[in-house]
C-alpha positions in Angstrom: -19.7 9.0 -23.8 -16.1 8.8 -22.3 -15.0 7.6 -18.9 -14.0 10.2 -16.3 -10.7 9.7 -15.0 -10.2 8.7 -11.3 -10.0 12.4 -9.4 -8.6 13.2 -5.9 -11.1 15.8 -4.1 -8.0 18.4 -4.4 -8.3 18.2 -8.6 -11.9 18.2 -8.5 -12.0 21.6 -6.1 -9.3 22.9 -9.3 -11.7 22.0 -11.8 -14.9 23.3 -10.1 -13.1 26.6 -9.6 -12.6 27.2 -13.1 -16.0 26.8 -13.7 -17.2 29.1 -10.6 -17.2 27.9 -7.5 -15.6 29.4 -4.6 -15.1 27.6 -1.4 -17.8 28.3 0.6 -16.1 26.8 4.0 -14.2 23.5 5.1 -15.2 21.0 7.8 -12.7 18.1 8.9 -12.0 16.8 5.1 -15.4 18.1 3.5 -15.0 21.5 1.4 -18.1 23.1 0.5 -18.4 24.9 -2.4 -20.9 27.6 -4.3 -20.9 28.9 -7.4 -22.9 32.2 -7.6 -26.3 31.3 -8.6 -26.7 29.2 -5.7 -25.7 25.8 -7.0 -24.2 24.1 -3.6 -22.0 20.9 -3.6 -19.2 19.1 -0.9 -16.2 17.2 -2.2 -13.7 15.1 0.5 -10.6 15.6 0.3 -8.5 12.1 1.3 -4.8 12.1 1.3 -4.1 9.4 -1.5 -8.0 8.3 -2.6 -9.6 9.3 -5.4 -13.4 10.2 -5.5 -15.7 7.0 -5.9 -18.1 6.6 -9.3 -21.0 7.1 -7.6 -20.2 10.3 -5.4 -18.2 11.7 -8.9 -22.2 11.3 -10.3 -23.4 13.1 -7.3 -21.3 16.3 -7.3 -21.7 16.5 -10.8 -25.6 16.5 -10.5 -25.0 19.0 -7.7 -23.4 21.3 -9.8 -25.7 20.9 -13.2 -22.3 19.5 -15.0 -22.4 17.0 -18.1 -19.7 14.6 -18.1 -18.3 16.4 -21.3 -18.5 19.7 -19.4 -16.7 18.9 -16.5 -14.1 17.1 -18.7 -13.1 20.5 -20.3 -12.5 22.3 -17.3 -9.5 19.6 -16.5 
């Protein structure tokens, strides 16, 4: 199992939309995001920070990605 690389929100929206998702709506620096099927997730978007570990784990659960998966659609 590889290590993700460190992601801003803004390449994480890029990947997610090559999988699906469309942006649902955007509030302050959260973007919401659906895929079709209903699968539902928010990703920050900071000027200059990358997503933490822990929140990376979070959206990924969110949007029923493996680690390998989500790697592909970088």
């Amino acid at each position: 199992m590889t290590r993700l690389p460190s992601l801003t929100g803004e390449e994480i929206i890029k990947a997610l939309g090559r999988a699906g998702f469309q942006i649902l709506r955007q509030r302050g620096s959260h973007v919401y995001l659906k895929h079709p099927d209903g699968r539902t997730t928010v990703v920050p978007i900071h000027k200059g920070e990358s997503v933490g570990r822990g929140l990376m784990r979070k959206i990924m659960r969110d949007t029923d990605l493996s680690r390998e998966e989500f790697q592909k659609l970088l």
